[in-house]
N, C-alpha and C positions, 0 to 999 in steps of 0.2 A: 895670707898676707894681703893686705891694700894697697890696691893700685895709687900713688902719690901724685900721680902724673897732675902735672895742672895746666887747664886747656883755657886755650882762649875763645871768649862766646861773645858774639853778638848778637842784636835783638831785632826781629821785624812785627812792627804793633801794626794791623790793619783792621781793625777795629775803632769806632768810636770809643772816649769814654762813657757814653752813654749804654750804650749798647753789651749790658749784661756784666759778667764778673771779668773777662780777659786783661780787660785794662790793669784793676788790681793784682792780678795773677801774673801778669808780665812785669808789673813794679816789684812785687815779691820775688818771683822768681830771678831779678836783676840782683835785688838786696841777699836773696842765699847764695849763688854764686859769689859775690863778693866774698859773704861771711865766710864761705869754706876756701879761701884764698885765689880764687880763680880768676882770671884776670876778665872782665867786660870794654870790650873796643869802644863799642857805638850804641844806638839805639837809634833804628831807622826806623818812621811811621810814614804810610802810604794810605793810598784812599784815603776813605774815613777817621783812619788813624791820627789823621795831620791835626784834626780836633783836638788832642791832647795838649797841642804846643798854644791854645786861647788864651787870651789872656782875660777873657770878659765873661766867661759864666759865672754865673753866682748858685752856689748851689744851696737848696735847703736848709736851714739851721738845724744842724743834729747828723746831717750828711756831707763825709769827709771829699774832699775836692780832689780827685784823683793828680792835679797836677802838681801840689805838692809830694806825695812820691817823686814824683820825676825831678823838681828840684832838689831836693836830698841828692837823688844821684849825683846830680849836676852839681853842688856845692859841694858831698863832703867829698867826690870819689874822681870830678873831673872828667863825667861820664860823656861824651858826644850824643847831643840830642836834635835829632839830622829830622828835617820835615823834608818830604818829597815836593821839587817845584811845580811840579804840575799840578799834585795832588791838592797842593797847598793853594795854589790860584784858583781851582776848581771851587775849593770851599771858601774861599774870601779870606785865607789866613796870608799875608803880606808882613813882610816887614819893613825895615823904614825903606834901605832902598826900594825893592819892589813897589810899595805903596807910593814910592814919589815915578818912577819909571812909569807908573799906572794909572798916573792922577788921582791918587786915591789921599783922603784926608790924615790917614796915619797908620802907623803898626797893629797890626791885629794877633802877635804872636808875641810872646814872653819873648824878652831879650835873652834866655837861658837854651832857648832851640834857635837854630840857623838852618836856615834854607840850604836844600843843596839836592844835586841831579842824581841822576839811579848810579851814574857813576860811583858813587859814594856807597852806595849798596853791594853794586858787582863785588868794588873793591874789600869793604866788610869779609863777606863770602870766602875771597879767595884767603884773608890776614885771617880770619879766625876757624878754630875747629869746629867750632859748631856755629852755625846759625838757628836760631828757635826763633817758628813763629808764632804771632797770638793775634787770635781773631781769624777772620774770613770771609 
């Protein structure tokens, strides 16, 4: 008999989108959890990671823009899409606050991800049964 158990997961992306298949893999693997009724908390991106919450790459014509995965999440399922604030500053991704705190001209990150400290992480870890990470 199957285990019915259904466990709660959240996601740690430290990877760029750029940077090989993970990105896609970690969108997929959020979208089959769902699909097999599992519950997803958050999706924390650290490092490199934080490049996913951009709101200004343009990608190739014919090449699909990794960030919409992530708004899916965030529209149909009400997914937490957490940028690390260090991470995030490191790479120039601000949002409005930040950007005005920082004299900086404007938001560099989708209104759909929010800034927030590893606190948010720890906390992740401890509320769900799994955390999976992607990238490296």
């Amino acid at each position: 008999m199957w285990d019915t158990h259904l466990l709660i997961y959240s996601l740690l992306v430290l990877s760029s989108p750029h940077a090989g298949l993970s990105a896609r893999t970690a969108a997929g693997f959020a979208q089959g959890v769902l699909a097999r009724g599992h519950t997803l908390e958050r999706v924390f991106f650290l490092d490199a990671g934080v490049q996913h919450g951009a709101v200004s790459p343009v990608f190739p014509q014919g090449e699909a823009n990794p960030l919409d995965d992530w708004l899916a999440l965030r529209r149909d399922h009400s997914i937490e899409l957490l940028l690390c604030v260090s991470s995030a500053l490191r790479h120039g991704m601000l949002d409005s606050n930040e950007a005005t705190r920082h004299e900086r001209a404007g938001a560099t990150i989708h209104p759909a991800f929010t800034i927030a400290g590893l606190g948010q992480l720890i906390e992740a870890n401890q509320q769900a049964d799994r955390l999976i990470t992607f990238g490296g």
